[in-house]
N, C-alpha and C positions, 0 to 999 in steps of 0.2 A: 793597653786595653782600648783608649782610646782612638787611636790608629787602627784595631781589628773594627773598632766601628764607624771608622770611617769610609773603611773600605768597601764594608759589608753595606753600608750604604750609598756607598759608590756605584758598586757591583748591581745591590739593586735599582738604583736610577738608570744604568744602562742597559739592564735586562729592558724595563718599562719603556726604555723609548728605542728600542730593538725592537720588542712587541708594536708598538704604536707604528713605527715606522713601517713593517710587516702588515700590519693590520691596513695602512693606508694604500700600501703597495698594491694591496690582494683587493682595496678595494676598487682602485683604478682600472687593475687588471681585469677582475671581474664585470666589473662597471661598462666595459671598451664596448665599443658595434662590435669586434672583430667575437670577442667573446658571446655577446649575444646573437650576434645572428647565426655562430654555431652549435651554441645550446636549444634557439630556436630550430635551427635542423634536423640534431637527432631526436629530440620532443615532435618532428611532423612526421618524422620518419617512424615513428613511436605510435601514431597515433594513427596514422594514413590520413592527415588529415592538417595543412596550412596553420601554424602555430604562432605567433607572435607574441615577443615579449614586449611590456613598455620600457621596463630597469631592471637590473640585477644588482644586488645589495650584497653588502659584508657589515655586521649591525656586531658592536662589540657592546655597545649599551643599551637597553642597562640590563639587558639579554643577549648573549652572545649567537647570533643566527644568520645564515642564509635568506634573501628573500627575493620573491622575485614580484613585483609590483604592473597592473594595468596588463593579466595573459590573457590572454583569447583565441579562442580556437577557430579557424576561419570555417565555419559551417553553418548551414540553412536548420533551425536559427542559431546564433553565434551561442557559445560557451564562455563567456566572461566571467575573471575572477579578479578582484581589486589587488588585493595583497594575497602572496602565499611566504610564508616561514616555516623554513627546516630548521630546529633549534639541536646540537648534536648531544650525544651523550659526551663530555671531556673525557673519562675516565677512558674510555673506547678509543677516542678523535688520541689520547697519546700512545695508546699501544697501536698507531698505523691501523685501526678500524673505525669505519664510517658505519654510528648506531643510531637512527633518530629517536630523540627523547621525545620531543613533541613537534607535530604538528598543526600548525594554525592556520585555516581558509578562511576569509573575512571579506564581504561583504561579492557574494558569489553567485550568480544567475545561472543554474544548470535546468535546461529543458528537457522533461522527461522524451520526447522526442528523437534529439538530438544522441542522448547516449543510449537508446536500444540501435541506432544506427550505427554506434560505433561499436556497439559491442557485438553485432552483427555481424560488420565487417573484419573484426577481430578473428570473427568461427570461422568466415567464409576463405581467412586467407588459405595458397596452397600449400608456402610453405609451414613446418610446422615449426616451432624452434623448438632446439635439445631441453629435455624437462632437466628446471630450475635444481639445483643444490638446495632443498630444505630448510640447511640448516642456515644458509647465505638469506634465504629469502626471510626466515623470520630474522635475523639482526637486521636486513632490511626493514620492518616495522617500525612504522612510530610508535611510540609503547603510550601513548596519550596523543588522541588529535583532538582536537578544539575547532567548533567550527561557528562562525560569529556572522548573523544575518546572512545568511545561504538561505536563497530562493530557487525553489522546484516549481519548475513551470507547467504543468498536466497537461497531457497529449491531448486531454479532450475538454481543455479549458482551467483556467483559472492559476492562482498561485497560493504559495503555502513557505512563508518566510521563519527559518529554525534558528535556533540557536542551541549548541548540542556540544555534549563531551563523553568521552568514549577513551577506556584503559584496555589495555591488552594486559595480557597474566602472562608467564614465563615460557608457555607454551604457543603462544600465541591466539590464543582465543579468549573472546571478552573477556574483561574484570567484571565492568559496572558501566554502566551508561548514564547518563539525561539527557535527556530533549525537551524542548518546549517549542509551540507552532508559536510565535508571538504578532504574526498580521498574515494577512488574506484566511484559505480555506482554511479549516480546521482549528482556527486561531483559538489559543486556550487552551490544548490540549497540552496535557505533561504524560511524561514517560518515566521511569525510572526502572535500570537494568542491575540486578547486582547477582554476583558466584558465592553460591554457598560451600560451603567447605567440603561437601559430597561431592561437587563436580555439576551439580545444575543451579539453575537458575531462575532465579521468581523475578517476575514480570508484575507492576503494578502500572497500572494507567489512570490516568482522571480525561474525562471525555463527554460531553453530552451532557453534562450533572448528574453524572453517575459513573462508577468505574469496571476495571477488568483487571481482573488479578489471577496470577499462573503460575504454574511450572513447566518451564522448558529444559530441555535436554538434547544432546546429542547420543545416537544408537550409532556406533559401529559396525558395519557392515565386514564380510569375506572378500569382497571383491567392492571395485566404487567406492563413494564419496559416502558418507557418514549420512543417517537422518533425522531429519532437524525433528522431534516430538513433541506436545506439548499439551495441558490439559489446560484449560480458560474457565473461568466462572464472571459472567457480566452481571453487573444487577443494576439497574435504574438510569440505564442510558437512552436518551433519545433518540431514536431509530433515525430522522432525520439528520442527524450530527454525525452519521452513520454515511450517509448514500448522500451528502450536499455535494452537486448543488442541487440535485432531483430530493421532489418532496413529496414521492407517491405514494410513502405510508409514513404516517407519524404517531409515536406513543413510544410510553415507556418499556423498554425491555429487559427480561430479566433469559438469560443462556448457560447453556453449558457446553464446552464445546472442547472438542479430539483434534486434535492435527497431525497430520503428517508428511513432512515436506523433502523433498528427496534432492538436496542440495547441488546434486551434478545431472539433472536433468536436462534435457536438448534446451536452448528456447530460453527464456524469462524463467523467472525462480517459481512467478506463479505457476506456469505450466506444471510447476512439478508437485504441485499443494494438494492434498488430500483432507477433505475434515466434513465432522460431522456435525450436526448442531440441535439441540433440542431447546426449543424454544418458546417464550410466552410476552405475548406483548400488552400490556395494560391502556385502554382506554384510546384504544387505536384508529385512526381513521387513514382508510383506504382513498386518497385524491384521485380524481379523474374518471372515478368509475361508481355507479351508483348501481349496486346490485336489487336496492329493491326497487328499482325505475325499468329497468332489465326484464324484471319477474313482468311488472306489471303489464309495463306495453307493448311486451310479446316479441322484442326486434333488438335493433342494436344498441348500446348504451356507452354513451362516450361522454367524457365529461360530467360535473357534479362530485361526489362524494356517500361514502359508505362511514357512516360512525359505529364502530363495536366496544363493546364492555372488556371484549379478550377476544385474541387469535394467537393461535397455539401450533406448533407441528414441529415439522422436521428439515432440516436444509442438509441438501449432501452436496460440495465442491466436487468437481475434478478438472483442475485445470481454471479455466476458464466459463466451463459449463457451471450452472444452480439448478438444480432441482429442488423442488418445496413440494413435500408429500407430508400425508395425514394433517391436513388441513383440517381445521377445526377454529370457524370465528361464532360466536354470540353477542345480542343484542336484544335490546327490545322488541324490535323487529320484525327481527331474521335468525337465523340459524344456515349456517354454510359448512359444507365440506368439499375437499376437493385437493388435487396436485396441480402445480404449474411446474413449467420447464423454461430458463432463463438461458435463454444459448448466448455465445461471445458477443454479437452482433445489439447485445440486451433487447433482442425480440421475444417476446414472450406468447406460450401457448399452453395450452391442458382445459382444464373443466372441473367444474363447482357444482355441486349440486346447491339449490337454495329453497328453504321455508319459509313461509311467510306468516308472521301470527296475523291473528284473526283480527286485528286492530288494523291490517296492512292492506284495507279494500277487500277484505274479504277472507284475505290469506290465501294463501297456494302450497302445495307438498310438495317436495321431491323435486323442482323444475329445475332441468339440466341447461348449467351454462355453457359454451365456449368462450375460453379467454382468449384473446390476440392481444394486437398490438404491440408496442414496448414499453418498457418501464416508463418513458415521459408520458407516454401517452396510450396506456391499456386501454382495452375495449372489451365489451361480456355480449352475447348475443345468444339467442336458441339455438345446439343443434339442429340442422336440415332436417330429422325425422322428428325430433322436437317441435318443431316448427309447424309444421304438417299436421301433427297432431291436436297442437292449441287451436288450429284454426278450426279444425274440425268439432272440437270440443267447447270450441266459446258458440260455434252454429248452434248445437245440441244444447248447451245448459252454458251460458255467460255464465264468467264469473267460477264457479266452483268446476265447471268443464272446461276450460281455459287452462288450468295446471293439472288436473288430470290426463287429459287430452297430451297437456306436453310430455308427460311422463311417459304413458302410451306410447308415445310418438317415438321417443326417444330410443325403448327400447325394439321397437322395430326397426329405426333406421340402422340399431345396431346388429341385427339380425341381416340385415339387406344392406347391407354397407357400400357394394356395389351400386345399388339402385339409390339411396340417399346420401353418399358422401358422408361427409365428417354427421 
């Protein structure tokens, strides 16, 4: 008996330093220039785009993983990522298949810039390649990636540093999710993703000091790519927490809102977004624009501030485009109603009507604004027949002929549109 165990732990001493020895082997091997700078190859060849590795790693402790340390993608601006770890599935790694259990990205600078450029050039290539084996591509997944200080750099300014984890289910579409923003933009924000046992998915967020809570789903299609559906209810988030770093309306908001987003769309995922939103904002002020300074002195109005009790209406997405119709703000005041239109460029136009109470110089009915400008910086001014009209009307009677006049005016020039322009 004791000779069976001697052996038997003979046998495993020299398994152990069989493994170790291997282990050291694979890591030298892996470790060489010769090997890295032909992993770096088919990775630029992969990408269209100058790849560099700093090290390649074989890590038996106290995680058995792949890693590749200090990669960067040679592009305007660079793609750097400190460490990456492919951890495998063993069960799989011994029947002769490569399955990642997890995947770790740690401490990783991706500009949003940099990969619509690559996934551009991805659409644009001629050749196409033969579509993927399915079933090869999901045991391709990491069924768990971990992503630990990954910063997103925004095309039009600023940063937004995560820390996030994300399962995949057996089919390969999420389990569950978290996120947390924990420094720069939106810092503070939490997510959480989790599959109900129907097949959808409830979406809870915390945001602004107030949250967003959902249900999403995926709609199967006859033809094409699945679409992404989902119903939102917001309550008591700061509209600024919303749209930073611009602060051109602030208050609480409470929403309801439709989506529908068509996941094999041409273009960015936005392009394919469709939603609807009715909404109410508490105790709101409109920056940059002072609508009863507008009424009053008959011309343009740039800068200052509008304070309201409530503004209410509707937003409709497509794409990139907003429209906000059945506008409806109150105040003290004022009273407004009116549509803007938000195009890609965030230049802004449409028209407000606005009231004036009788505490507001006199008050004024019905005068027709034009909005311009952009979101940084809106402007409100009389229609051109508008315009026309007040003047004639503050001649006649100052004061209470000055917004009737405008009104007048207004609807003439829309009558003669040719002869008064907008």
């Amino acid at each position: 008996m004791r000779r069976v165990a001697k052996w038997l732990v003979a046998a495993l001493v020299l398994l152990v330093l069989l493994f170790a020895g291997v282990a050291v082997a694979l890591q030298q091997w892996v470790g060489s220039a010769d090997f890295r700078g032909r992993a770096a190859q088919q990775a630029s060849a992969a990408l269209g785009v100058p790849v560099e590795f700093g090290a390649l790693t074989v890590d038996v402790w106290p995680v058995p993983a792949v890693a590749v340390d200090r990669l960067q993608a040679r592009t305007r601006p660079a793609i750097t990522l400190e460490r990456v770890e492919a951890r495998p599935r063993w069960q799989a790694l011994l029947q002769g298949r490569l399955e990642i259990a997890t995947l770790v990205v740690r401490n990783a600078v991706v500009p949003e810039q940099t990969l619509a450029l690559l996934a551009a050039g991805t659409r644009n290539k001629g050749d196409k390649p033969p579509p993927a084996d399915p079933a090869r591509t999901l045991a391709m997944l990491p069924r768990r990636a971990i992503l630990d200080g990954v910063t997103w750099v925004w095309a039009k300014g600023g940063r937004s540093t995560i820390d996030a984890q994300f399962g995949l289910g057996a089919d390969g579409l999420p389990q569950d999710g978290r996120i947390e923003v924990r420094e720069g933009r939106f810092q503070g924000w939490k997510a959480a993703l989790d599959r109900a046992p129907e097949g959808h998915w409830q979406l809870r967020a915390d945001l602004g000091g107030g949250s967003v809570k959902g249900r999403l789903e995926l709609q199967p299609r006859p033809k094409g790519s699945p679409l992404l559906v989902a119903q939102l209810a917001t309550a008591g988030v700061e509209v600024a927490a919303l749209t930073a770093p611009s602060r051109t309306l602030t208050g609480r908001l409470d929403a309801s809102t439709s989506l529908r987003a068509d996941l094999g769309a041409a273009g960015s995922l936005v392009d394919g977004v469709h939603s609807e939103t009715r909404f109410t904002v508490r105790n709101a002020v409109v920056h940059g624009l002072d609508l009863v300074r507008a009424v009053q002195t008959i011309g343009l109005s740039r800068g200052g501030e509008t304070a309201l009790d409530t503004l209410a209406g509707q937003v409709v997405t497509r794409g990139r485009s907003v429209q906000l119709s059945n506008l409806v703000a109150t105040s003290g005041l004022l009273s407004a109603t009116g549509t803007v239109a938000i195009a890609p460029s965030r230049a802004l136009s449409g028209r407000v009507t606005v009231d004036l109470a009788a505490s507001a110089a006199g008050g004024a009915i019905g005068v027709p604004l034009a909005v311009g400008g952009t979101l940084d910086a809106p402007s409100a001014t009389l229609t051109r027949g508008a315009l026309l009209g007040a003047a004639i009307g503050t001649a006649v009677a100052p004061g209470v002929g000055t917004g009737a006049g405008a009104k007048l005016g207004d609807r003439i020039g829309e009558g003669l549109r040719g002869l008064f322009g907008k």
